[in-house]
Residue, then its C-alpha position, 0 to 999 in steps of 0.5 A: x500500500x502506498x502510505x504516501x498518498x495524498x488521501x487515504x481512502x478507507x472502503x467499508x463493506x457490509x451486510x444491510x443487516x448490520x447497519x446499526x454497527x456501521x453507523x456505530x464505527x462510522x461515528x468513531x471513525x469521524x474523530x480519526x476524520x478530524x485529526x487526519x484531514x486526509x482520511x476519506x470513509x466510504x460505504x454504500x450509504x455515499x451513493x447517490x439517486x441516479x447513480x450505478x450502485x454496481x459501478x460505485x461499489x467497484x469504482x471505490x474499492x479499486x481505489x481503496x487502501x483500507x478495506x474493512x469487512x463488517x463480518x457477520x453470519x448476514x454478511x458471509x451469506x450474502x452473495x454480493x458481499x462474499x463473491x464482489x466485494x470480498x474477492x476484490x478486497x482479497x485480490x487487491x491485499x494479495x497484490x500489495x494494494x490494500x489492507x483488508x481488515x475483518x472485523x467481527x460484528x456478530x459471532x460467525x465462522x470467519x477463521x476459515x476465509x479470513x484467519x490468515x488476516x489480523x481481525x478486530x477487535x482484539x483477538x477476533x472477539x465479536x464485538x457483541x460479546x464484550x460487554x461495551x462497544x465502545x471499548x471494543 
């Protein structure tokens, strides 16, 4: 990954099921937003009436240097996220150009595909079994 970019672009792919946690790490992500003016955040809540959903997700995540993975039993069984989003992120962490980042929202089997990756938070523990989110 190149750490010398102008911006760095930080892509969030998850399930719909799951957007209550999204909107929670999107708020704990708008403080690092304010100490680094260089830090964009993007999911697919940015898309805009009228625009190609398809093209924008890809688009964004070709361009990503972070990608973080919302894991949870919706997100492992749903096709687009698994088969698009997933493979790309893989694919482009495979080739040095970006860092794919699981994190664990609800207790699922994520170790098999993604065990070889550092997960958050700690230890790979979903962050509904600590007893504070925010801590987590």
């Amino acid at each position: 990954m190149n750490t010398n970019a102008e911006h760095i672009n930080i892509f969030i792919a998850y399930s719909r099921k799951d957007e209550e946690y999204l909107k929670r790490l999107h708020i704990s992500l708008k403080l690092l937003q304010r100490r680094y003016d260089n830090l964009n955040i993007w999911y697919d809540g940015e898309i805009h009436a009228g625009d190609d959903w398809d093209k924008a997700i890809k688009d964004h995540l070709k361009k990503a240097d972070i990608v973080l993975l919302l894991l949870s039993i919706d997100a492992l069984s749903s096709d687009y996220f698994y088969e698009e989003e997933v493979r790309a992120a893989r694919a482009r962490h495979e080739a040095e150009k970006t860092i794919v980042i699981p994190v664990i929202l609800r207790p699922c089997p994520w170790q098999g595909d993604f065990g070889d990756l550092q997960a958050l938070p700690k230890d790979g523990k979903p962050l509904t079994k600590w007893q504070d989110i925010d801590e987590a």
